[in-house]
MDAnalysis code that builds the backbone (N, CA, C; Angstrom):
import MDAnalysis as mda
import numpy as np

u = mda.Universe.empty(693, n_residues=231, atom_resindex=np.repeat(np.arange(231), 3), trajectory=True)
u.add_TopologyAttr("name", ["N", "CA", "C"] * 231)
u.add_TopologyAttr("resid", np.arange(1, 232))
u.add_TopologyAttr("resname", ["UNK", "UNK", "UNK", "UNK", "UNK", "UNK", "UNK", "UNK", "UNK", "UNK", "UNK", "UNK", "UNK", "UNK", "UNK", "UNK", "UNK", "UNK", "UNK", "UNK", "UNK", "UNK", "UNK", "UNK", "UNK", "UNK", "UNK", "UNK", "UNK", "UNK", "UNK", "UNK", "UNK", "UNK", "UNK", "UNK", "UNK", "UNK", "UNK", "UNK", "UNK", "UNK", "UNK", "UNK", "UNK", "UNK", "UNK", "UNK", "UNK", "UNK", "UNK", "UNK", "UNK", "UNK", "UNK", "UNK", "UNK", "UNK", "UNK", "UNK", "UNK", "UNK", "UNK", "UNK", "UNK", "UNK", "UNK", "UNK", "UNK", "UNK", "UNK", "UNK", "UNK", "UNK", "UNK", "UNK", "UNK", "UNK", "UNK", "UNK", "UNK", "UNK", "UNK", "UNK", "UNK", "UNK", "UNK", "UNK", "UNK", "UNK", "UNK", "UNK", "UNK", "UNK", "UNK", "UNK", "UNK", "UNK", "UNK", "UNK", "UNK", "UNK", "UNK", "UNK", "UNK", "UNK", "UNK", "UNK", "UNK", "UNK", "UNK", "UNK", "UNK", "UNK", "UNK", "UNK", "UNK", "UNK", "UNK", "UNK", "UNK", "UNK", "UNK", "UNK", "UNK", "UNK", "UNK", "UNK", "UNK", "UNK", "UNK", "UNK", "UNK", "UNK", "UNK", "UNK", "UNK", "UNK", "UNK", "UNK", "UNK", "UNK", "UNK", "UNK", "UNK", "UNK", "UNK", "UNK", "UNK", "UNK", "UNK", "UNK", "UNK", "UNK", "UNK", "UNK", "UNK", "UNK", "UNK", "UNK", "UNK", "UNK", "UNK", "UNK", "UNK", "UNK", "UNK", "UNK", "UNK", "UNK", "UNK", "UNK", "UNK", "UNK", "UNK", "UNK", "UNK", "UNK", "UNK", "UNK", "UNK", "UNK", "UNK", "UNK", "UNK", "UNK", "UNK", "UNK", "UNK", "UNK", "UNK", "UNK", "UNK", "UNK", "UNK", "UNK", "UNK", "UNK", "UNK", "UNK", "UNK", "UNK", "UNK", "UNK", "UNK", "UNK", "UNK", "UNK", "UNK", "UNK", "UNK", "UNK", "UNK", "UNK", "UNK", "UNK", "UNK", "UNK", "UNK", "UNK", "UNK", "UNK", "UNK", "UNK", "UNK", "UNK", "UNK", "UNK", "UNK", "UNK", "UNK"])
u.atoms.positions = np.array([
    [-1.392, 106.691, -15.880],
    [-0.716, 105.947, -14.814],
    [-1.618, 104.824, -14.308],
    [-2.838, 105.128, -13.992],
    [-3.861, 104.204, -13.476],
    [-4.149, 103.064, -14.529],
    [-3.623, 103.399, -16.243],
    [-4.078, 102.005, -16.910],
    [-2.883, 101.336, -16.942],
    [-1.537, 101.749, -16.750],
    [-0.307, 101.118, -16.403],
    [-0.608, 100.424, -15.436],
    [-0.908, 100.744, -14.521],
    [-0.844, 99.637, -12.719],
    [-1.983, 98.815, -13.595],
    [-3.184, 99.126, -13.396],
    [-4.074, 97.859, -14.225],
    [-3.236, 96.668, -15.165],
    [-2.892, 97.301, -16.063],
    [-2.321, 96.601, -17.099],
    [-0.903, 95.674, -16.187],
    [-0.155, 96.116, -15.458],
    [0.847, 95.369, -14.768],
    [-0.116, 94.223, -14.227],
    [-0.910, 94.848, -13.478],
    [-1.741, 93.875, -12.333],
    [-2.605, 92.508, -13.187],
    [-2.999, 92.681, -14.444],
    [-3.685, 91.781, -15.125],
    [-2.265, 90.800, -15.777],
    [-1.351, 91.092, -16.047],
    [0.059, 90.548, -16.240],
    [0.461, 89.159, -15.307],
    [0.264, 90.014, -14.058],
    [0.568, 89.105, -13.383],
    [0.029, 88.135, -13.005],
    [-1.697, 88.564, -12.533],
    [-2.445, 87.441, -12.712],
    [-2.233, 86.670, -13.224],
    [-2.124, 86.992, -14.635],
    [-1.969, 85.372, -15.893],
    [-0.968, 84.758, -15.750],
    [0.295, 85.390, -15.273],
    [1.356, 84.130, -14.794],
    [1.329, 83.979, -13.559],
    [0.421, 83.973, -12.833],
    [0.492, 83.100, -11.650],
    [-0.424, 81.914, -12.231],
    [-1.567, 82.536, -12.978],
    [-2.483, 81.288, -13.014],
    [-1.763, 80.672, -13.770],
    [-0.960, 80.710, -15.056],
    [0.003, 79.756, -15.628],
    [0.719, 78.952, -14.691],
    [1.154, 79.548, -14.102],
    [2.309, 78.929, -12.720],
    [1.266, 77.481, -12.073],
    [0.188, 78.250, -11.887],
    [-0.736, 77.249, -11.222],
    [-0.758, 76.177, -11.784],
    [-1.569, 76.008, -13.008],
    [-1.873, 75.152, -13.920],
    [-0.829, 74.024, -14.465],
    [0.433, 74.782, -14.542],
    [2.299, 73.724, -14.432],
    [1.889, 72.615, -13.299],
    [1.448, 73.428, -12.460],
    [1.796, 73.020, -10.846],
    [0.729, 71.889, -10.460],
    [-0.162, 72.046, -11.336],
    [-1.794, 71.160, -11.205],
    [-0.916, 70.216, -12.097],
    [-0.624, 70.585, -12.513],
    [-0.286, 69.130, -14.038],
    [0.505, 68.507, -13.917],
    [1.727, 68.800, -13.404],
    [2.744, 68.345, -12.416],
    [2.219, 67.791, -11.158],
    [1.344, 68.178, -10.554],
    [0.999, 67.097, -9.175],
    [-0.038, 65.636, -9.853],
    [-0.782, 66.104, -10.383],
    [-1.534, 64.636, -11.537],
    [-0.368, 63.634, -12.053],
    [0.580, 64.074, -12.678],
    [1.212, 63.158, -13.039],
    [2.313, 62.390, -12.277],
    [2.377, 63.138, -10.929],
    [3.190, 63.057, -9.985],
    [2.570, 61.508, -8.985],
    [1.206, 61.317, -9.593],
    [0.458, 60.544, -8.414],
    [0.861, 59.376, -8.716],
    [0.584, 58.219, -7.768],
    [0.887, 57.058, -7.592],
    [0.265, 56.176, -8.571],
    [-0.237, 54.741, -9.175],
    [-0.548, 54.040, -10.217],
    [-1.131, 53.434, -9.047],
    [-2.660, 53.007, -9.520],
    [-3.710, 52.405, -8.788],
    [-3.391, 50.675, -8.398],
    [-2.991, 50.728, -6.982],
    [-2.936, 48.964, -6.939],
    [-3.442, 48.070, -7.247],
    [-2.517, 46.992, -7.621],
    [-2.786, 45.722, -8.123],
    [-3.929, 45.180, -7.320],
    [-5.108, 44.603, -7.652],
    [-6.136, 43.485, -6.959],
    [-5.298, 42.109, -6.492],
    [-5.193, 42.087, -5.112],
    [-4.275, 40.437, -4.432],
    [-5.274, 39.636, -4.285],
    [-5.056, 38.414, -3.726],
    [-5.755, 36.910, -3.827],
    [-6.904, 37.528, -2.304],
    [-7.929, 37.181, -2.827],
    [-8.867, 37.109, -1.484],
    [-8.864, 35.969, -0.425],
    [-9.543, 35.964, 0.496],
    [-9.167, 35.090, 1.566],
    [-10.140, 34.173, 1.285],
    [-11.310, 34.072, 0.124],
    [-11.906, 32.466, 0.010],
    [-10.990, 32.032, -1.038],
    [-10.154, 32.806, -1.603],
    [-9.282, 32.273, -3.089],
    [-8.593, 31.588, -2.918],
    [-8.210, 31.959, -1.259],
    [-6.744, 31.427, -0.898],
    [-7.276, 30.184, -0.055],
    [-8.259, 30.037, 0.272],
    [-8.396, 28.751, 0.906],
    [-9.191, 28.076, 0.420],
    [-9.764, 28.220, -1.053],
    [-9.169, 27.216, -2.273],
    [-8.427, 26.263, -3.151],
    [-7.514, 27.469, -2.955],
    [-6.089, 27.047, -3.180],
    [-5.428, 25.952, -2.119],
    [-5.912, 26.024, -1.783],
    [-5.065, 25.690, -0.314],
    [-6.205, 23.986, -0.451],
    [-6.988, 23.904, -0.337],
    [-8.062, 22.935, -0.413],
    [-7.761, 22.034, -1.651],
    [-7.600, 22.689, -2.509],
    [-7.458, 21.505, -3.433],
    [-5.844, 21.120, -3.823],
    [-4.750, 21.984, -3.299],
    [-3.759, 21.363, -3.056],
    [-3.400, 19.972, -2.153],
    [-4.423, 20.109, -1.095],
    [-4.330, 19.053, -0.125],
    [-5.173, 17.903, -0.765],
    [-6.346, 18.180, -1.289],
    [-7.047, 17.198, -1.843],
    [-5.881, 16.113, -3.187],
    [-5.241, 16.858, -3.642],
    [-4.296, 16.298, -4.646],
    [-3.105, 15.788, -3.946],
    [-2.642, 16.011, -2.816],
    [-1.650, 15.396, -2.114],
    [-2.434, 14.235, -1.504],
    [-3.363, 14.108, -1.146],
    [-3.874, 13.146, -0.112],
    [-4.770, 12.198, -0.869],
    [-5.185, 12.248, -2.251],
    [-5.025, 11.487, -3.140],
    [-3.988, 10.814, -4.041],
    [-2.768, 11.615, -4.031],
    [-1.374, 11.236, -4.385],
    [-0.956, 9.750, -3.345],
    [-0.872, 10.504, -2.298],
    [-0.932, 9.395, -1.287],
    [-1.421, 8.115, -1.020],
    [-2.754, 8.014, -1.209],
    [-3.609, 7.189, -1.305],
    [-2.985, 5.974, -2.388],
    [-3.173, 6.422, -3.671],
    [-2.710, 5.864, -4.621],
    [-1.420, 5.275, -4.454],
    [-0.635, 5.998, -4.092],
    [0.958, 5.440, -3.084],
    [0.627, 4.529, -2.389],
    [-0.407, 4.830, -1.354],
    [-0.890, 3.527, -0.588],
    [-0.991, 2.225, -1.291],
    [-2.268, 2.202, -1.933],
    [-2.674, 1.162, -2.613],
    [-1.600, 0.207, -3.820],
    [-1.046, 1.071, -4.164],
    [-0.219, 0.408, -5.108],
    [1.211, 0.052, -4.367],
    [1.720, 0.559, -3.482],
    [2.799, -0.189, -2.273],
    [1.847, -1.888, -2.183],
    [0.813, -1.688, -1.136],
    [0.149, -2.832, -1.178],
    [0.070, -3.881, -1.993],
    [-0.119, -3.280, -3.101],
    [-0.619, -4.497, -4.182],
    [0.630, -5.015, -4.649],
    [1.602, -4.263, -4.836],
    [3.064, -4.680, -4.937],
    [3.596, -5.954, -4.125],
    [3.655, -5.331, -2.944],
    [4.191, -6.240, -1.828],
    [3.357, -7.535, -1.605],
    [1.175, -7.210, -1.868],
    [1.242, -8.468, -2.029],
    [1.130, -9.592, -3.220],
    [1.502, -8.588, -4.518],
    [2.080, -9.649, -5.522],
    [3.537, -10.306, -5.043],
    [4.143, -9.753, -4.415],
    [5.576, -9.913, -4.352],
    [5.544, -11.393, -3.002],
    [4.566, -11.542, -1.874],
    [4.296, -12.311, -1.221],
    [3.849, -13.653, -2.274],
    [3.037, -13.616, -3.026],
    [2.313, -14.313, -3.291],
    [3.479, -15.498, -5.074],
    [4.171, -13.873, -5.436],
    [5.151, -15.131, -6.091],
    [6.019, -15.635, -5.587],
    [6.494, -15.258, -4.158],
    [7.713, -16.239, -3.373],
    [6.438, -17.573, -2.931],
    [5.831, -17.627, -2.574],
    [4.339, -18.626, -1.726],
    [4.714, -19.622, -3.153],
    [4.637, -19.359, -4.397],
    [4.347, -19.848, -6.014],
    [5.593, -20.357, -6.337],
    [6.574, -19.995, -6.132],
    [7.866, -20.368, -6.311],
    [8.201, -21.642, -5.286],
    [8.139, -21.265, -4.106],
    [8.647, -22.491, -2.636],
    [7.986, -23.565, -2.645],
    [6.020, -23.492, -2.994],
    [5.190, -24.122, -3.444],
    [5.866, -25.209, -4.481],
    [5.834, -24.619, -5.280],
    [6.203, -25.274, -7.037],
    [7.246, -26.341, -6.565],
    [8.695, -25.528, -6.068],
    [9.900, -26.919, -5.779],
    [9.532, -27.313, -4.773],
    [8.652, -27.219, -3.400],
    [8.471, -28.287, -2.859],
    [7.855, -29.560, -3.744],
    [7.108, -29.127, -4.255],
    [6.382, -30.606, -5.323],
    [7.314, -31.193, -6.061],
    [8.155, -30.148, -6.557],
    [9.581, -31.086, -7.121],
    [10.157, -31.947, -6.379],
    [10.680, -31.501, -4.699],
    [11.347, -32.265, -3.938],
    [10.714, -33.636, -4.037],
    [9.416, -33.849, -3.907],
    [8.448, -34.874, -3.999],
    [8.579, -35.793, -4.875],
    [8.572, -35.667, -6.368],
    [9.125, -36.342, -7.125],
    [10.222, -36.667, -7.312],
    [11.397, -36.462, -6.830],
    [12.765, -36.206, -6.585],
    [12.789, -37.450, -5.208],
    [12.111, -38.155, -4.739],
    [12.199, -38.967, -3.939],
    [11.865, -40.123, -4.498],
    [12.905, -40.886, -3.947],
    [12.881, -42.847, -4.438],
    [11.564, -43.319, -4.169],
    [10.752, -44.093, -5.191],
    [9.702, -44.895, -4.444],
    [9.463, -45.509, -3.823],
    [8.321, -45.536, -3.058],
    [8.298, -46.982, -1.544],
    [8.970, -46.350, -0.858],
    [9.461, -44.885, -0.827],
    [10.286, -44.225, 0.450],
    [9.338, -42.887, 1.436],
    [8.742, -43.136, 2.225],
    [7.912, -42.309, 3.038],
    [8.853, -41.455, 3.453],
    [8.822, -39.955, 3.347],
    [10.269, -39.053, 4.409],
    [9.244, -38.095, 4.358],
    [9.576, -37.454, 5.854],
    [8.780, -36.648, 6.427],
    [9.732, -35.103, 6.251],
    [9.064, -34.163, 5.873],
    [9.701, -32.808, 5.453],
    [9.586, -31.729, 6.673],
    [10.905, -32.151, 7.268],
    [10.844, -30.838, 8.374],
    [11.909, -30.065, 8.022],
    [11.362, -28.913, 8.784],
    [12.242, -27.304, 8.511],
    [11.924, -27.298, 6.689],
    [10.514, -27.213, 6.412],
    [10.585, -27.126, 4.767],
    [11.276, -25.843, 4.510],
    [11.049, -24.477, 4.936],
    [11.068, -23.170, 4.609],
    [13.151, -23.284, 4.786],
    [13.701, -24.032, 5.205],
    [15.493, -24.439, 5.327],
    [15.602, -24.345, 4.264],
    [14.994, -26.135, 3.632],
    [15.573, -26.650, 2.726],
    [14.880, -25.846, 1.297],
    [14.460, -25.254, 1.300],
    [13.970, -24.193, 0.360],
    [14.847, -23.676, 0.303],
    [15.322, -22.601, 1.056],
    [16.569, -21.819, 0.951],
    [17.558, -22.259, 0.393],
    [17.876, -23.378, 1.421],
    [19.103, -24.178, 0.731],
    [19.655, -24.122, -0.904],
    [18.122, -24.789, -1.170],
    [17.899, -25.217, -2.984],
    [18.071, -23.604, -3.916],
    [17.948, -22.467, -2.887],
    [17.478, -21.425, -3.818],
    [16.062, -20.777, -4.183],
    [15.223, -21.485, -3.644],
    [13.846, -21.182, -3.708],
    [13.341, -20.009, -2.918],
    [14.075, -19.804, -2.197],
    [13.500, -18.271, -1.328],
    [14.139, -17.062, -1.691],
    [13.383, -16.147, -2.042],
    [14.318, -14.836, -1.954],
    [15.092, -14.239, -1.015],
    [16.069, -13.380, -1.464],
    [16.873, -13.225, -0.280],
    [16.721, -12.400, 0.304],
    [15.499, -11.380, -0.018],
    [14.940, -10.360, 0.610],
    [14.385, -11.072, 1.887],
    [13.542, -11.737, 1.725],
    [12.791, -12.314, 2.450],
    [12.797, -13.766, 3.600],
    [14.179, -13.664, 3.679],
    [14.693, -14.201, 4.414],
    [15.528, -14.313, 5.469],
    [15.242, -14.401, 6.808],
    [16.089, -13.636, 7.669],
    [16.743, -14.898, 8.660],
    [17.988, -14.755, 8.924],
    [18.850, -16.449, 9.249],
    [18.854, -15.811, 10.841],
    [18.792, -14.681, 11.244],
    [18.758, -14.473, 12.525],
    [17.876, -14.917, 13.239],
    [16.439, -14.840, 12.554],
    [15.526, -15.871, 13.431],
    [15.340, -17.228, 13.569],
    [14.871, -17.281, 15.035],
    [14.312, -18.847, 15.041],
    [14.068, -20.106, 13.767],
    [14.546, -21.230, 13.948],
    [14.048, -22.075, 13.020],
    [11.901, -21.986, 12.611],
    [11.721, -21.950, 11.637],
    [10.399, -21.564, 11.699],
    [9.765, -20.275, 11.525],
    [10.948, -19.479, 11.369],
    [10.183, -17.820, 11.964],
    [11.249, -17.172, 10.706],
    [12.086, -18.167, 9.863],
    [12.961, -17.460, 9.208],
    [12.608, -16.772, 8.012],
    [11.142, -17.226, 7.606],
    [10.366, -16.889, 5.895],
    [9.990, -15.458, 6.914],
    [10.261, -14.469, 6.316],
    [9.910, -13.027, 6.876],
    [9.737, -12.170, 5.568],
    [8.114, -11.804, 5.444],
    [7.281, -11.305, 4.194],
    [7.679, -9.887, 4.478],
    [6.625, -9.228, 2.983],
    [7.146, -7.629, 3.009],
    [5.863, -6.932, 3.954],
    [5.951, -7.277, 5.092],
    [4.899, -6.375, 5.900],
    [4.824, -6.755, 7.362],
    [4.994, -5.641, 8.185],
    [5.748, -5.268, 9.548],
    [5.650, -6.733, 10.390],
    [6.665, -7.685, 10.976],
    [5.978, -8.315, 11.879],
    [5.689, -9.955, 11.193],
    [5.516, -9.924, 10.078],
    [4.789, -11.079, 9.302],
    [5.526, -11.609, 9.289],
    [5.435, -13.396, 9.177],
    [6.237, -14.198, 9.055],
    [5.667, -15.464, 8.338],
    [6.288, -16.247, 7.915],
    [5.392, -18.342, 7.702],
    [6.495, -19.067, 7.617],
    [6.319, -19.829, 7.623],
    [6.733, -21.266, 7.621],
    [5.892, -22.424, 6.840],
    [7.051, -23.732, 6.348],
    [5.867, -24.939, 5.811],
    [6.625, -25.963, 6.103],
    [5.503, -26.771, 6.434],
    [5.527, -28.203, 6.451],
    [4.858, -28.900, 5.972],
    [5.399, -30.347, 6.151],
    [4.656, -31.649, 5.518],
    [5.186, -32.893, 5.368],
    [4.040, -33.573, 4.786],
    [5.531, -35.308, 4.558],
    [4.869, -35.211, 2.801],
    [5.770, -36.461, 3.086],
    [5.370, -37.163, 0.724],
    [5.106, -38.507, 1.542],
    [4.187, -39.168, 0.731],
    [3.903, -40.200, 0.727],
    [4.386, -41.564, -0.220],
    [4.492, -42.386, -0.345],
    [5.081, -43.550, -1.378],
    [4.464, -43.285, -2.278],
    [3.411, -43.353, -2.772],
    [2.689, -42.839, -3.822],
    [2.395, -41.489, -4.630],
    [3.557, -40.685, -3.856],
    [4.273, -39.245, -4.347],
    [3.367, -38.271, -3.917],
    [1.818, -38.075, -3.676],
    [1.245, -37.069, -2.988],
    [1.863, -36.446, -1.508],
    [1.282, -35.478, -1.846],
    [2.060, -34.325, -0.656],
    [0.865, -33.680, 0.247],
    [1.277, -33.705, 1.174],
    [0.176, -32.995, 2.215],
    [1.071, -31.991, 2.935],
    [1.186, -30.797, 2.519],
    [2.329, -29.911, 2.968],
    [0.738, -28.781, 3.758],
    [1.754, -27.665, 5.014],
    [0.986, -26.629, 5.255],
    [1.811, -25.880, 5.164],
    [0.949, -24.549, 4.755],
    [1.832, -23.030, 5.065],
    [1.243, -22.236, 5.708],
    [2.187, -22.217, 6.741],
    [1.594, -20.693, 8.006],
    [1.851, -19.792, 7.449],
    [1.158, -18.720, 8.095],
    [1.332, -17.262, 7.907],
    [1.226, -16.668, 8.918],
    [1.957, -15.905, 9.910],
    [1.521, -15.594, 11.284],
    [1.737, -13.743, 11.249],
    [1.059, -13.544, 11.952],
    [0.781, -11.915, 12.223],
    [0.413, -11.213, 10.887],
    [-0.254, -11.672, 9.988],
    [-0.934, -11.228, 9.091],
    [-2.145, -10.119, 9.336],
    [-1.810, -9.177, 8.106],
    [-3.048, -8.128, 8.167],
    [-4.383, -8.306, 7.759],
    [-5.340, -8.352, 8.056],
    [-6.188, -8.702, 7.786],
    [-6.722, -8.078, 6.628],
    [-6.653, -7.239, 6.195],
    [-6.630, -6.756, 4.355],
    [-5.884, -7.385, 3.454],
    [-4.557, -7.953, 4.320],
    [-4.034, -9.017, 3.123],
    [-4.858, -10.303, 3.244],
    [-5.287, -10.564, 4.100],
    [-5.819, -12.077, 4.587],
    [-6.642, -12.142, 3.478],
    [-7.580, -11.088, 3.392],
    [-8.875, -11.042, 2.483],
    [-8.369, -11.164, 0.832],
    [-7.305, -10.890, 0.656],
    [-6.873, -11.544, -0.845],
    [-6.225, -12.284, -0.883],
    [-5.142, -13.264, 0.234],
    [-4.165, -14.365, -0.241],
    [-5.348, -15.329, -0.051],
    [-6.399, -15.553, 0.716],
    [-7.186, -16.661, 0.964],
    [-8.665, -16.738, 0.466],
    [-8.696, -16.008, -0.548],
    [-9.285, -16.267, -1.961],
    [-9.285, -17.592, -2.424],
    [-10.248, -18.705, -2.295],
    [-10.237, -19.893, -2.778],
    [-10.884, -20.015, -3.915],
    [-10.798, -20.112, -5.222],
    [-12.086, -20.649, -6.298],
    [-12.751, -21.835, -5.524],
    [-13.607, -22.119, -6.668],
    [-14.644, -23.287, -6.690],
    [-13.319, -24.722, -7.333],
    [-12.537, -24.307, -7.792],
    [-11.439, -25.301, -8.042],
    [-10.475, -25.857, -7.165],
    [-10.425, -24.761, -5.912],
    [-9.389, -24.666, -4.585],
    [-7.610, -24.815, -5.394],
    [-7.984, -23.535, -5.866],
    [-7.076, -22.592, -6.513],
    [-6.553, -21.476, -5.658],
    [-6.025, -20.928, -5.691],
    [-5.398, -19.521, -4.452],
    [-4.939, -18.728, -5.407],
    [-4.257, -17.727, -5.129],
    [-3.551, -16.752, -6.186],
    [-2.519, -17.266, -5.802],
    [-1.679, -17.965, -5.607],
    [-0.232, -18.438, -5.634],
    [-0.029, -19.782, -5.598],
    [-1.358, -21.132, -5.198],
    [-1.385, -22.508, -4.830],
    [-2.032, -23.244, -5.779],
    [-2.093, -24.164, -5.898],
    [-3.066, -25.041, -6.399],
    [-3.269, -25.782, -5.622],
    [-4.393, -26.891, -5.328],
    [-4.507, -28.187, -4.677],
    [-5.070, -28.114, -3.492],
    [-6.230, -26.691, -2.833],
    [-6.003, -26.453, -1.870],
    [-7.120, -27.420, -0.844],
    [-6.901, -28.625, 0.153],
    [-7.415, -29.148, 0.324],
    [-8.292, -28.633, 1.854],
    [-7.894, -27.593, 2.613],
    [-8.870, -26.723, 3.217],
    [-8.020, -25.543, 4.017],
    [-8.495, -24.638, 3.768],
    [-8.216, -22.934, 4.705],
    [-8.815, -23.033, 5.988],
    [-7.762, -22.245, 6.693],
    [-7.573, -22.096, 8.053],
    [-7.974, -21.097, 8.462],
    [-8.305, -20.132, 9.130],
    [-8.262, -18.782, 9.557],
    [-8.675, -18.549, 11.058],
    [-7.680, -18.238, 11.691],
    [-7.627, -18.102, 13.489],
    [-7.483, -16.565, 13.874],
    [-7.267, -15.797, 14.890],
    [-7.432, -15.019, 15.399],
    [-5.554, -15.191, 16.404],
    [-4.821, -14.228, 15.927],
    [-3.607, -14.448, 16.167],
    [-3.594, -14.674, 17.841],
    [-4.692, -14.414, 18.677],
    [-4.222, -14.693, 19.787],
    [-5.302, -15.470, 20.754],
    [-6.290, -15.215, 20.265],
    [-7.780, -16.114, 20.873],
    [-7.707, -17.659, 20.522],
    [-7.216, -18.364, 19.314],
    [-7.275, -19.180, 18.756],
    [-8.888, -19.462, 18.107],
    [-9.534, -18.538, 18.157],
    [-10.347, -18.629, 17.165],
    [-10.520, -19.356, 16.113],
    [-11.014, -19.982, 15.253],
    [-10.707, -20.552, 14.047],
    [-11.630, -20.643, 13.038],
    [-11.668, -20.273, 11.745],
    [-12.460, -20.557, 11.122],
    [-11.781, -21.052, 10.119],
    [-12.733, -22.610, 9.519],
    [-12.468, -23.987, 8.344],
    [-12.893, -23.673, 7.389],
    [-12.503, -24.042, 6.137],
    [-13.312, -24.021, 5.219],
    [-12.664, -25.084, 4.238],
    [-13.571, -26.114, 3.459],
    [-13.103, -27.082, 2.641],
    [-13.526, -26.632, 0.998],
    [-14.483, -25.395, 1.342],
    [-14.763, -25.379, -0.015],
    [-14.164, -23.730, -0.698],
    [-14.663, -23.669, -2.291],
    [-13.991, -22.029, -2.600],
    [-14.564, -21.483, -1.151],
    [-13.745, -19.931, -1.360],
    [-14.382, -18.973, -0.854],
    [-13.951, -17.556, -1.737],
    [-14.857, -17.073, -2.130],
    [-14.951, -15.614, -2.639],
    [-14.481, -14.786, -2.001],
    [-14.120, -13.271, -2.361],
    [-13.296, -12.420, -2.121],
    [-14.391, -11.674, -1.022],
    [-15.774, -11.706, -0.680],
    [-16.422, -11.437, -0.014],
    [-16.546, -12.103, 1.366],
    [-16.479, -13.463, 1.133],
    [-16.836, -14.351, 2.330],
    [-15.422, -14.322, 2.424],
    [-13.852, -14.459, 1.523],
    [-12.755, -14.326, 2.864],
    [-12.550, -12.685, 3.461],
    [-13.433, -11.724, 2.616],
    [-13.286, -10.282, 3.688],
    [-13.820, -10.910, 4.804],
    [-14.694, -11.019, 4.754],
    [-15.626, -10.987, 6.068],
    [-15.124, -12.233, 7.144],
    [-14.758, -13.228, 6.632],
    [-13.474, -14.348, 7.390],
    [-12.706, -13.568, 8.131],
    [-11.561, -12.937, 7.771],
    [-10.822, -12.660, 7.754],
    [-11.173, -11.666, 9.164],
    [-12.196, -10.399, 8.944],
    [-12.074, -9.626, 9.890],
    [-13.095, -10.578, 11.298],
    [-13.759, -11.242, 11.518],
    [-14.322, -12.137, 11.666],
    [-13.660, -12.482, 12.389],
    [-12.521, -13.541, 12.281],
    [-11.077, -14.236, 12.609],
    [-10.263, -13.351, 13.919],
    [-10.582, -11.831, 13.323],
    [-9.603, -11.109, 14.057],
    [-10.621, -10.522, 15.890],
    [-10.418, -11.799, 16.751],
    [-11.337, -12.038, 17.714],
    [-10.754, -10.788, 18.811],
    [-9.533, -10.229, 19.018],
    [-8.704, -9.874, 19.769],
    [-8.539, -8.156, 19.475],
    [-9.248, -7.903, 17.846],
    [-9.108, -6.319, 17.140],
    [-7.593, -5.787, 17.336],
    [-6.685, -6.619, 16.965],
    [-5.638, -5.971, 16.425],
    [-5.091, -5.810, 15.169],
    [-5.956, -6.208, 14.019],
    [-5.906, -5.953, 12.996],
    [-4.756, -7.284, 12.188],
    [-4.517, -8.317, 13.219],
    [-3.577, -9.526, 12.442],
    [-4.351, -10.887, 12.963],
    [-4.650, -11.871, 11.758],
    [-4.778, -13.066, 12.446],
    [-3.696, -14.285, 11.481],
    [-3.857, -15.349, 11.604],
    [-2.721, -16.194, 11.446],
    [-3.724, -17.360, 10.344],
    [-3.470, -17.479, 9.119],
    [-3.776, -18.138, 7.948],
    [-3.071, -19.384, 8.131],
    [-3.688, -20.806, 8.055],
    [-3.204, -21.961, 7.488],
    [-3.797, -22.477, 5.804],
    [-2.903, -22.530, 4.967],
    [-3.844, -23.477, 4.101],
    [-2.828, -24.774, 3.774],
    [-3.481, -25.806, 3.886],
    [-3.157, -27.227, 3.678],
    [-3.382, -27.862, 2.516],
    [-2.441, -28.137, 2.060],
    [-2.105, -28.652, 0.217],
    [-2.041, -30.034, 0.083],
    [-2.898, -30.371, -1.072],
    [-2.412, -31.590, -1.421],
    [-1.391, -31.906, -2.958],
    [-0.764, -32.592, -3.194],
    [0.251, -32.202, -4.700],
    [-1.072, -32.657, -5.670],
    [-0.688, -31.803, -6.579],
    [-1.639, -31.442, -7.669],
    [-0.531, -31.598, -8.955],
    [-0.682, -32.600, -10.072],
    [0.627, -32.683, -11.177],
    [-0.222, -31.329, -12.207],
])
C-alpha cells in the first residue's frame, strides 16, 4: 500500500511540473517584441536645422534672381525709349530746333513703353512706373539743328542696390542700357545731396555713390544721367 501512495504521489509531481513548463513556455512566447529605437532630440533638431537652412537659402536665391530680373527688365525698357528717342531726332526737318517735352508721352504714344510699366493715372511726369515699390522716371530734352540730343532721365525713389548697378559708367560712358553718357547724377531723395560725375564709374565707386547719396537713410535716392546722341 505504502509503494502505491508513493508511486501515485511521484505521478503527480511530473504532471504538475509538465503543466508548469506548458505554462513557462506559453508565458515567453506570450511576451511583447522589444521597441523600436525613435529619433533623439539632437536628431531632431538637425533635422529641423538643415531644413530651415535649405528653405532660407531657397529664398535667398528667389531673392536675388527676382532682382536681377526686374532689373534687367528696367534696364531694357531705359534701351528701348532711349533708342527711339534718337530716332525721333533724326525724324526731324533740318534747321528745325524743337524742344521735347512730356518725352516719357510721346514714347508711349509711338509704342516704346511697355504696358506693364506704365501707369496713365499718374501725374504727367510720374507716368514711367518701374518694377519696384514706389519707383518712377521720366525724360527730357531738346534736338538741336545739327541733330544732337541732350536728353535726361530721372529716376526717382530708387533703391539704392539698384542705383549701384543701373549707374555703372565704363571708361567709354556706356551704362547697361545707354550710350553717350555725358555725366551722372546722384542725390539723396530728400536732402538734395548730390553727387557729379563726368567720368566712368565702376561698380565699386557707384556702390559706394550710391549709399553715400542716401543722406536721409531711407534706403532710396534719385539718379539723373544726361545723354548726348551717339550714331
Amino acid at each position: 500500500m505504502g509503494y502505491a501512495l508513493r508511486g501515485l504521489a511521484l505521478y503527480v509531481a511530473g504532471r504538475v511540473a509538465r503543466k508548469g513548463d506548458e505554462v513557462t513556455r506559453n508565458l515567453k512566447v506570450a511576451q511583447p517584441a522589444r521597441r523600436r529605437r525613435g529619433v533623439t532630440l539632437i536628431e531632431a533638431v538637425l533635422y529641423i536645422a538643415i531644413s530651415l537652412a535649405l528653405i532660407v537659402g531657397g529664398l535667398l536665391f528667389y531673392q536675388q534672381a527676382s532682382l536681377q530680373s526686374r532689373t534687367n527688365d528696367t534696364a531694357r525698357a531705359f534701351a528701348a525709349m532711349i533708342a527711339d528717342l534718337r530716332v525721333m531726332v533724326t525724324e526731324m526737318p533740318d534747321g528745325v530746333t524743337t524742344s521735347l517735352i512730356d518725352v516719357e508721352n510721346v514714347l508711349n504714344t509711338r509704342g516704346s513703353v511697355p504696358a506693364n510699366l506704365w501707369d496713365a493715372t499718374k501725374p504727367s511726369g510720374q507716368r514711367l512706373r518701374l518694377p519696384f515699390a514706389g519707383m518712377y522716371a521720366s525724360i527730357s530734352g531738346s534736338a538741336w539743328s545739327d541733330g544732337t540730343l541732350w536728353a535726361v532721365l530721372y529716376i526717382w525713389q530708387m533703391p539704392v542696390h539698384l542705383c549701384s548697378r543701373l549707374f555703372v559708367v565704363s571708361a567709354q560712358k556706356d551704362t547697361l542700357f545707354a550710350t553717350g553718357v555725358k555725366f551722372a547724377v546722384i542725390r539723396d531723395e530728400g536732402a538734395g545731396f548730390a553727387n557729379v560725375f563726368s567720368t566712368g564709374i565702376t561698380p565699386s565707386v557707384a556702390a559706394a555713390t550710391c549709399r553715400l547719396s542716401d543722406a536721409n537713410n531711407n534706403g532710396l535716392v534719385r539718379g539723373e544721367l544726361w545723354l548726348e546722341n551717339r550714331d
